[in-house]
C-alpha positions in Angstrom: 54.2 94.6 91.8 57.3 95.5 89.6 59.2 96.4 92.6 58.8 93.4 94.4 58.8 90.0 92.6 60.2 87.6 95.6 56.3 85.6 95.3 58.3 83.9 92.6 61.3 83.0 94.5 64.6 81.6 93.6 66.7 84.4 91.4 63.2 86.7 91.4 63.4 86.6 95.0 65.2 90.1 95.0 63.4 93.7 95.1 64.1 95.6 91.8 66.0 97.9 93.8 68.4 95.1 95.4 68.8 93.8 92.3 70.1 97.2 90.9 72.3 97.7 94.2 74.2 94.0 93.5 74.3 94.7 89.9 74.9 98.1 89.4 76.8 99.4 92.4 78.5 97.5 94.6 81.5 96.3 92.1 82.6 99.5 91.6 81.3 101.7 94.6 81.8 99.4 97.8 85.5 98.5 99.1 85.9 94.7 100.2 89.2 93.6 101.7 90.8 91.3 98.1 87.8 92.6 95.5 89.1 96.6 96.3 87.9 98.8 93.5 91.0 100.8 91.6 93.0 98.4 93.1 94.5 97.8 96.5 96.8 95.8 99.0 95.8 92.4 98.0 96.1 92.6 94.5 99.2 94.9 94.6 100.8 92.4 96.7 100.5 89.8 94.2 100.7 91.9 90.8 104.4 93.2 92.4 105.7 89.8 92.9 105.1 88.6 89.6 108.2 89.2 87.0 106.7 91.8 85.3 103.6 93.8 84.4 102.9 91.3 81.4 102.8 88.3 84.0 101.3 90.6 86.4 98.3 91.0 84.1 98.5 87.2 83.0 98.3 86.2 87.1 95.3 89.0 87.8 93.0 87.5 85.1 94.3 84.0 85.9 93.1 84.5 89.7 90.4 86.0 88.9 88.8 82.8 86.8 89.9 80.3 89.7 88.4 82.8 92.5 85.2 83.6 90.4 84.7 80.8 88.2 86.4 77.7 90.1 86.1 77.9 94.1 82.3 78.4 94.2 81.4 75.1 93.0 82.4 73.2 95.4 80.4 75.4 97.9 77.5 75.0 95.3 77.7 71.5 95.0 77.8 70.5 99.1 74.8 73.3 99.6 72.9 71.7 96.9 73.5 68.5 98.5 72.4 69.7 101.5 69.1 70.9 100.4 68.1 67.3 99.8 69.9 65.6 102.2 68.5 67.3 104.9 65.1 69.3 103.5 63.7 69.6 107.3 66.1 71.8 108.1 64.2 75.7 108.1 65.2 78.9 105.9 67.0 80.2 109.2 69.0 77.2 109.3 70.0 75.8 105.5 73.5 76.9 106.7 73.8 74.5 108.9 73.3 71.4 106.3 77.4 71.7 105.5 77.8 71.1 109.5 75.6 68.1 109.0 76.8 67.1 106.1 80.7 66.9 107.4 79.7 64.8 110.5 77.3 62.1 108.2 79.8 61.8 105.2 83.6 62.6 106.3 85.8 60.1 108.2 87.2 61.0 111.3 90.7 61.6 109.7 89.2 64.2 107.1 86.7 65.3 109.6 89.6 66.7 111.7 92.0 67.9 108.7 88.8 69.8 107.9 88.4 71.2 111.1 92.1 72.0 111.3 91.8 74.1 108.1 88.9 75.9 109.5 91.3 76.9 112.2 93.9 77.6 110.0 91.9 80.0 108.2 90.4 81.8 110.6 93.6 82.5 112.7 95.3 83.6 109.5 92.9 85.9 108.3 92.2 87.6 111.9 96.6 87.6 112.0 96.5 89.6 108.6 93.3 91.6 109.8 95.3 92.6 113.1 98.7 93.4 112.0 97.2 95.3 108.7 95.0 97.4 111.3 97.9 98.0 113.5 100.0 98.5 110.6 98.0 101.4 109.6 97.5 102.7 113.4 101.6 103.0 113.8 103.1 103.8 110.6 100.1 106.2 109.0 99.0 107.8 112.2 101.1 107.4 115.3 104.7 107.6 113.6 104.0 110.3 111.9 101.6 112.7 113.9 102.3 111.6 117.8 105.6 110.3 118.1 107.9 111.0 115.3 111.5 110.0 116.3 111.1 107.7 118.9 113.7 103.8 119.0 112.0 101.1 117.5 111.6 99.3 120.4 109.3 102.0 121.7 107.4 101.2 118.1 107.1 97.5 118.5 105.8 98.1 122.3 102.6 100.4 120.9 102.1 97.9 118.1 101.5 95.4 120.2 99.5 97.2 122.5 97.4 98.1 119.3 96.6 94.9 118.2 95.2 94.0 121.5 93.3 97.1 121.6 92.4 96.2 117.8 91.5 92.5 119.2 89.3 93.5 122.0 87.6 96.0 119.8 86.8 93.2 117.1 85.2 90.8 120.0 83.1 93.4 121.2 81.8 94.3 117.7 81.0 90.7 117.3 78.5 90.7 119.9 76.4 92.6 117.2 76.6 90.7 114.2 74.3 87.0 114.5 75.3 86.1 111.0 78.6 86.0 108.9 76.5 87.6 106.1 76.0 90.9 108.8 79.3 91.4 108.5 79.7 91.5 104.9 76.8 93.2 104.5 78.6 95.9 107.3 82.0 95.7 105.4 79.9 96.5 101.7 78.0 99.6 103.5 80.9 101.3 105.4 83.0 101.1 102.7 79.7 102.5 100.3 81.5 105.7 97.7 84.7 104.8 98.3 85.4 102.8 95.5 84.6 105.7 92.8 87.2 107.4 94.6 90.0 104.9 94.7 89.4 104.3 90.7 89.9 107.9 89.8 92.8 108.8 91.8 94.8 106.6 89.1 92.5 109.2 86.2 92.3 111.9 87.6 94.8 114.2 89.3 92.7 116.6 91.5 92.3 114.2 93.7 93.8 114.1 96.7 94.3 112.6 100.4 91.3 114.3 101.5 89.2 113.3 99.0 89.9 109.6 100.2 89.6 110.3 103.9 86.4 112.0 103.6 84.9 109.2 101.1 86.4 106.7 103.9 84.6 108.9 107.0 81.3 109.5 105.2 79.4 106.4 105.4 80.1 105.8 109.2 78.4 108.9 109.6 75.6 108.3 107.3 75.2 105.0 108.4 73.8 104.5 111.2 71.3 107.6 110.2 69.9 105.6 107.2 69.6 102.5 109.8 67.8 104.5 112.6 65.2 105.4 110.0 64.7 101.4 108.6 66.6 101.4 105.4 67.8 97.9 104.8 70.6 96.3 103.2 71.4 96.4 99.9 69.2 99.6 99.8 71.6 101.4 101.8 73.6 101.5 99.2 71.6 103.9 97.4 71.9 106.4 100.1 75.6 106.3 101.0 76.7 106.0 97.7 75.2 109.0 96.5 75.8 110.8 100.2 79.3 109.6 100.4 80.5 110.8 96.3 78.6 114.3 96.9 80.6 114.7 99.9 84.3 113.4 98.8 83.9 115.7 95.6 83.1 118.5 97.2 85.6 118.1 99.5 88.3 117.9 96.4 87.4 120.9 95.3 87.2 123.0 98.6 90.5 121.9 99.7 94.2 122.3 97.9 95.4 119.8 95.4 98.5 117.8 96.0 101.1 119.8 95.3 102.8 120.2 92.1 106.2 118.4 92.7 104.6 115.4 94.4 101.7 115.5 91.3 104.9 115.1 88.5 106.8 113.1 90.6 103.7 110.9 90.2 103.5 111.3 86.8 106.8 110.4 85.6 106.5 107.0 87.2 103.5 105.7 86.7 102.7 107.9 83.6 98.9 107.9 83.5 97.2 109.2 80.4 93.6 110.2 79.6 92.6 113.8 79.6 91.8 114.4 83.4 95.4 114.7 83.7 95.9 116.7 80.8 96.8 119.6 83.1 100.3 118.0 84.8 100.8 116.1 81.3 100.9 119.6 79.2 103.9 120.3 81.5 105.7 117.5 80.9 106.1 116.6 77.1 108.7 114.5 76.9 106.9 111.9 79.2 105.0 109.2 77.2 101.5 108.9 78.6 99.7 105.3 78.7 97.2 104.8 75.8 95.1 102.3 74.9 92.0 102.6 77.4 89.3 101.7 74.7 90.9 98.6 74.2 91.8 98.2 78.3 87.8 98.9 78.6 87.2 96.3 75.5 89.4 93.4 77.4 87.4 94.2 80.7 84.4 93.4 79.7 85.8 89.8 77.4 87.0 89.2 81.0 83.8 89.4 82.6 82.3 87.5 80.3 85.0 84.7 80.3 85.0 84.6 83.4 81.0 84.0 84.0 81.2 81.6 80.8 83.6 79.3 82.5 81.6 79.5 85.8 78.1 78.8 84.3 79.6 76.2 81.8 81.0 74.2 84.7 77.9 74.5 86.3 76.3 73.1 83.3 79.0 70.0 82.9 78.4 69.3 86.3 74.9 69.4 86.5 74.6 67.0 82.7 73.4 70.0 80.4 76.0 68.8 77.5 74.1 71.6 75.2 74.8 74.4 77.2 78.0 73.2 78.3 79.6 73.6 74.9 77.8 76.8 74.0 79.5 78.3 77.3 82.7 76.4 75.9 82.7 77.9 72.5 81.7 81.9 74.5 84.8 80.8 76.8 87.3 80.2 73.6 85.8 83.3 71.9 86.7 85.4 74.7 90.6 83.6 75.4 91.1 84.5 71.6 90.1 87.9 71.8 91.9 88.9 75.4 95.2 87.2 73.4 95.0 89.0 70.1 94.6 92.4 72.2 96.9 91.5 74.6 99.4 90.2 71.7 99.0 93.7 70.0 100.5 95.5 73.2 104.1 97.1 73.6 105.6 95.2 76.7 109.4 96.0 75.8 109.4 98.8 78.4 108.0 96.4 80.9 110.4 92.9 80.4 
């Protein structure tokens, strides 16, 4: 059965189909808070604090090996452990081996700096969750559409009424989800054809605010459609990806564009090239556009690869396979000399 292969188990334990949705869709088509497609808070944040879009660029590709290529392992190497620590424990239940494993192995002083961090994390990312929720609630929606000129204080007063409204709201949702992994999965799938759109707003310049509220709207619509008739996660994806980029184009093209000003204001600052915004850049001549995609596109995919080189040839050192180890190495040098020569070849002057 070509479409399922999971008798095999291990990496062939995957339909055909999920396979294709991990591989070929989610990257680019899913939003996920800090791995945003075209871009987005997170990695703003940090590419706008660096010195200049040359470190910016440096920092991205830096974090991006220690998030992709460096972090896991750990992970990898106590849920290994686990498996043969503890090999009673059932399918349902391998997740709890890194419990068991922190109550056999850690002292009690690391036992409760661990737990500590697990605190600290948590609150932290439900503190950035909330205020980014409410952030959006008061200064995208209320602010500007209920109560326009109102005193701060009056601001501050619905903000925090928001974020307990946004609290309560995440508790009860929670009541839902079993497994960590549901709400992933839940993030991946409402967030399904929004990424294509959040990539070509930077290419193309028909697109517009409704294009990204519709793309944003869709797949809570389609979603619990697709569930009620038994389509599964990652198959989902095929559905509201497709659903959700039929509707958010048609949409761009039923309603107005941005207008014109706005459109060159646009262009003059961030000057984007390629020849979907051929239209605003005819009317502005003097006004460099950026070149160089092929060889952006080129760099991509040497950073993929450098990136998977360094994670598979640590797992390879780690794990004693000295051959592959070095064949990894010599991929992961390849692709750091590449990257630089490229990178080396580029104009920064205008960015210093």
């Amino acid at each position: 059965d070509v479409t399922n292969i999971s008798s095999l188990g291990g990496a062939f334990s995957l339909t055909v189909a999920s396979f294709l949705a991990y591989i070929g869709i989610i990257w680019w088509a899913s939003w996920y808070p800090g791995a945003e497609p075209g871009g987005g808070g997170y990695v703003a944040q940090r590419m706008m604090s660096a010195k200049n879009e040359k470190h910016s660029l440096f920092a991205t590709l830096f974090f991006q090996i220690t998030h992709y290529a460096v972090r896991p392992w750990p992970w990898i190497i106590v849920g290994l452990s686990t498996l043969v620590l503890y090999p009673n424990l059932s399918v349902e239940s391998k997740g709890i081996g890194y419990v068991y494993a922190m109550r056999d192995f850690l002292p009690v002083g690391l036992k409760g700096l661990l737990v500590a961090a697990f605190f600290a994390a948590y609150m932290s990312t439900i503190a950035t969750q909330l205020n980014w929720g409410t952030s959006y609630i008061i200064n995208d929606f209320y602010k500007r559409f209920i109560k326009k000129n109102e005193q701060e204080k009056h601001y501050v007063n619905i903000s925090r009424l928001a974020t307990i409204l946004l609290m309560v709201l995440s508790v009860f949702v929670t009541l839902f989800i079993s497994r960590i992994s549901g709400a992933w999965q839940f993030i991946m799938e409402s967030g399904a054809g929004l990424g294509l759109v959040l990539i070509l707003r930077w290419f193309w310049w028909r697109v517009n605010a409704w294009s990204e509220i519709s793309a944003m709207v869709t797949p809570f619509i389609v979603y619990p459609i697709i569930k009620y008739n038994g389509v599964e996660f990652p198959n989902t994806l095929f559905y509201l990806v497709t659903i959700t980029t039929i509707v958010w184009v048609s949409v761009t093209y039923l309603t107005k564009p941005t207008d014109e000003k706005t459109l060159l204001s646009f262009y003059k600052k961030i000057h984007p090239g390629g020849i979907l915004w051929k239209k605003i850049s005819d009317t502005l001549p003097n006004v460099k556009s950026d070149t160089g995609f092929a060889g952006m596109f080129i760099n991509w995919i040497i950073g993929v690869v450098l990136v998977y080189s360094i994670l598979f040839g640590s797992g390879s050192l780690i794990f004693g396979n000295i051959g592959s180890f070095f064949l990894y190495l010599i991929l992961a040098i390849i692709c750091t000399i590449i990257i630089t020569f490229n990178l080396s070849k580029m104009d920064w002057s205008e960015n210093q």
